[in-house]
C-alpha positions in Angstrom: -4.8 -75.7 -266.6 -7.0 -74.1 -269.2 -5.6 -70.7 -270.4 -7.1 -67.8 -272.1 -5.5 -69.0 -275.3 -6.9 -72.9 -275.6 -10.5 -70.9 -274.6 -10.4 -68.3 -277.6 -9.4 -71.6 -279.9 -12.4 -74.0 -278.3 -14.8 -70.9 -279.4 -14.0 -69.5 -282.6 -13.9 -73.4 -283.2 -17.8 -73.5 -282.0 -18.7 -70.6 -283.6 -16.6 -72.4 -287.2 -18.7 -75.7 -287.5 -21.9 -73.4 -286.6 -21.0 -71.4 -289.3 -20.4 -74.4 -291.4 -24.3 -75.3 -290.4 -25.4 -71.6 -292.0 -24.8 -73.1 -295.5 -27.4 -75.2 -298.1 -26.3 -79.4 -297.8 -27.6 -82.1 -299.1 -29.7 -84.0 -296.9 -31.4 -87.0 -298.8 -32.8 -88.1 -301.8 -36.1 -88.9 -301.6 -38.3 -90.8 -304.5 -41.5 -88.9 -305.1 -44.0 -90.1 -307.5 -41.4 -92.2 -309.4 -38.9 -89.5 -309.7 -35.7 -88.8 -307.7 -36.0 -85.8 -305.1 -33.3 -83.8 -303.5 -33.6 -82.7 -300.0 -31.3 -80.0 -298.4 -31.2 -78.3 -294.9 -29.5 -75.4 -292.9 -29.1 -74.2 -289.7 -29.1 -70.9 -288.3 -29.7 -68.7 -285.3 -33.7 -67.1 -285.0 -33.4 -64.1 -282.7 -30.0 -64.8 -281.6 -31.5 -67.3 -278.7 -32.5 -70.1 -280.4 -31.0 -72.8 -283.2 -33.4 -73.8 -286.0 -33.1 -75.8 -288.9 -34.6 -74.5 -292.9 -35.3 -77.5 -295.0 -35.5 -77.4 -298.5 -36.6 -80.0 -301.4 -36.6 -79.6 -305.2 -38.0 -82.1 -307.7 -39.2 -81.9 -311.4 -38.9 -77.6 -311.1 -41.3 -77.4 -308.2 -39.8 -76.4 -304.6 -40.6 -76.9 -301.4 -39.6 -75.1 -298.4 -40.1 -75.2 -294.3 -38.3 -72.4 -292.0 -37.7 -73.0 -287.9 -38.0 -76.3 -287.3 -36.4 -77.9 -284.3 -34.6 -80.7 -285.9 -33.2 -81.6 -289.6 -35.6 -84.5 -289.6 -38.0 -81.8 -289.0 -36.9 -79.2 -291.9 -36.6 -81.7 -294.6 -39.7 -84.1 -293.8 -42.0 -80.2 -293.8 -40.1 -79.0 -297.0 -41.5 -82.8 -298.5 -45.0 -81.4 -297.2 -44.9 -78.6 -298.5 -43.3 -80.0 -302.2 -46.1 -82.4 -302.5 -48.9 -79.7 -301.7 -47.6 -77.8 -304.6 -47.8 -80.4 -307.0 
């Protein structure tokens, strides 16, 4: 039988690895133009109702960024996009 207690620990566990999501990872390492890339993505909450991935990717002191995608492939393949139109 499921008591109050191993409910309270199932959620604030949830809500921990979601949390852990909220913070800048590595992703990949992608090879742009001959030179070593490095791709990082979050997770996070838009308007409290839906889960959204941030991608990131910084190369040679030019950045790239992409904000609520639906997947991490998502993030960090825009964040690429978005990298190579600034170069």
């Amino acid at each position: 039988m499921t008591t109050r207690r191993d409910l309270r620990t199932a959620f604030f566990g949830i809500v921990s690895d979601l949390n852990d999501e909220r913070e800048w990872k590595d992703y990949k390492t992608v090879e742009i133009c001959g030179r070593s890339c490095n791709v990082q993505i979050r997770g996070r909450f838009h308007k409290w109702n839906e889960w959204v991935w941030d991608g990131r990717c910084e190369c040679g002191g030019i950045a790239g960024s992409s904000r609520h995608n639906r997947s991490k492939d998502e993030a960090a393949e825009n964040a690429i996009k978005d990298l190579v139109s600034k170069a």
